[in-house]
Phi, psi and omega in degrees: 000136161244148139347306197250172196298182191235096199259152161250145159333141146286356152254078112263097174288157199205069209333107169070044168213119154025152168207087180254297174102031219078337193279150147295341157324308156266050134325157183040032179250144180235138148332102141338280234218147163258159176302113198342281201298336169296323204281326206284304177320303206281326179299328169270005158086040165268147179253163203225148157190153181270137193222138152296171184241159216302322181233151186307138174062349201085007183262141194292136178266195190293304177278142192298151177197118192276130177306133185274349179279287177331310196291314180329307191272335178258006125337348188097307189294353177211155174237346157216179196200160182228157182226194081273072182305051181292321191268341175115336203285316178290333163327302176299309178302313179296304196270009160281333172282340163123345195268161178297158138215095199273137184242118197279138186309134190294155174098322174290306183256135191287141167256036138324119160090010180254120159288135189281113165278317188209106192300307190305341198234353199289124155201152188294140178233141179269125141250153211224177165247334195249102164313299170318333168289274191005274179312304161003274182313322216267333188273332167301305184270021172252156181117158169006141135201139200293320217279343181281107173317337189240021168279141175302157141340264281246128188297346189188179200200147196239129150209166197183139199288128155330109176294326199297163180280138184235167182227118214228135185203154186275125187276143173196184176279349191259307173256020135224094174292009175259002208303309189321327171290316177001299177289314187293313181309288183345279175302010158250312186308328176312301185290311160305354193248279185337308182296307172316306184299316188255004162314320189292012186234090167230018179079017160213017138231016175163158202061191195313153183196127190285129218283021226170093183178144174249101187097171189289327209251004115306323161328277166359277227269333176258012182266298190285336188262350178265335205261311201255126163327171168295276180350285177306337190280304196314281190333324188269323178294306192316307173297342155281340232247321191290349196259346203287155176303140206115318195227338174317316221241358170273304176265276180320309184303320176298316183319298177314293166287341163281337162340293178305299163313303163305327156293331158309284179335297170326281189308345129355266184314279193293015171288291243250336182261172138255310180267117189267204145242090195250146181271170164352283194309324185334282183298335184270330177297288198281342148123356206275151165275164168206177192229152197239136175271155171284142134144005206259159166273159173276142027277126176291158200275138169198155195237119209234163160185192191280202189270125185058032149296326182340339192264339160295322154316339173277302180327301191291317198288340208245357152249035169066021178096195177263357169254055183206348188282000000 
């Protein structure tokens, strides 16, 4: 437990408080309803506040743009914080800042009540100054919850870093030889998911909507060319153009299958390991928890290990990583 608020994302919903998620698109949107992890919090007797987050959607612009919940905590004013950390970007920002950022095995925490960016990699993330606050935090809002289609069984999780001698390795070109693809796999399935996902941001049943438009299919066209960043429209165009025919079965369906492989490779790899060193992609293509170290410039350093490992990952991070192990 700490004294100060706990901040949050404003796509972490929060019953009758802003929900933008950054966007101008969802201007004037208020919450229904609160989010699975504000409700566990709020029960568990954290007091909260909402911050937009540094970028739409989460998707990384050209340039770094700091999350104001990540700057919260290491500023002093939070001693901890949630995210939604799918691409790795808040991660990189925390641990330039000096900070922890732990991303939880996919499936442990409901992303009920999370506006959704990229379904497959979305996952509420803690950052910290304190590990030990972390995990803390990270065990009140894990577990069960129905209303999420991909939560794990098991009602709640314990952690506590591992006593055990770990056995620790580097994702490379050598012990995965596909590592390289990694980032290209990433950026489509980002981008195609992202385009299914802000289809649903069109100016007629909520957020922003443009004051000056004739007919339904100009609505459409100045709500969305007004509403969304450069960034996000690229992101949206790039992500119709992988799903469109033609193109589908080039990219995306390739995307996919590579997807797997790599993943394989990872479980592979943690047959042999507990902890890996990993790049950015490792944990959201694969579904894995990791913990991102402080101190590093991006890419930030990060320890991956298998699904519902987390307490070896507490272990290595809490030994300085894997060359400390």
């Amino acid at each position: 437990m700490t004294s100060k608020p706990v901040f949050l994302e404003d796509s972490i919903l929060r019953k009758g408080l802003p929900a933008t998620a950054g966007s101008k698109i969802l201007q004037g949107f208020k919450a229904p309803f609160d989010a699975a992890v504000a409700e566990r919090l709020t029960g568990a007797g954290y007091a909260l506040r909402s911050e937009p987050p540094g970028t739409e959607f989460g998707i990384a612009p050209p340039a770094p743009v700091p999350s104001p919940v990540v700057t919260a905590v290491a500023e002093g004013r939070a001693d901890l914080a949630l995210c939604n950390d799918f691409s790795g970007a808040a991660g990189d920002q925390a641990a330039a800042l000096g900070l922890y950022t732990i991303r939880p095995t996919y499936g442990t925490v409901s992303r009920y009540g999370l506006i959704p960016s990229v379904c497959s990699m979305d996952a509420v993330s803690v950052v910290c100054r304190d590990l030990r606050q972390g995990f803390a935090l990270l065990e009140v809002i894990a577990g069960h919850d129905e209303r999420d289609g991909v939560s794990e069984p098991e009602p709640s999780y314990r952690y506590a870093p591992s006593e055990e001698p770990l056995k620790t390795a580097a994702v490379s070109r050598e012990t995965l030889p596909m590592a390289d693809a990694g980032p290209a796999v990433m950026d489509i399935l980002v981008c195609a998911e992202l385009s299914g996902n802000l289809s649903r941001y069109d100016g007629l049943r909520f957020g922003y909507r443009s004051p000056d438009f004739k007919g339904l299919e100009e609505l459409y066209l100045k709500t969305r060319t007004e509403g969304f960043s450069p960034e996000t429209k690229l992101s949206l165009v790039v992500g119709a153009m992988v799903l469109s025919e033609g193109w589908y079965e080039k990219r995306y369906h390739k995307a996919m299958q590579i997807r797997r492989m790599l993943r394989d490779g990872i479980d592979a790899l943690l047959m042999k390991y507990d902890v890996l060193s990993a790049p950015a992609w490792a944990a959201p293509l694969c579904g894995l928890p990791s913990v991102t170290l402080p101190g590093a410039a991006p890419p930030a350093a990060r320890l991956v290990a298998a699904r519902k490992r987390e307490n070896a990952l507490y272990a290595a991070a809490e030994r300085g990583g894997i060359y400390g192990v």
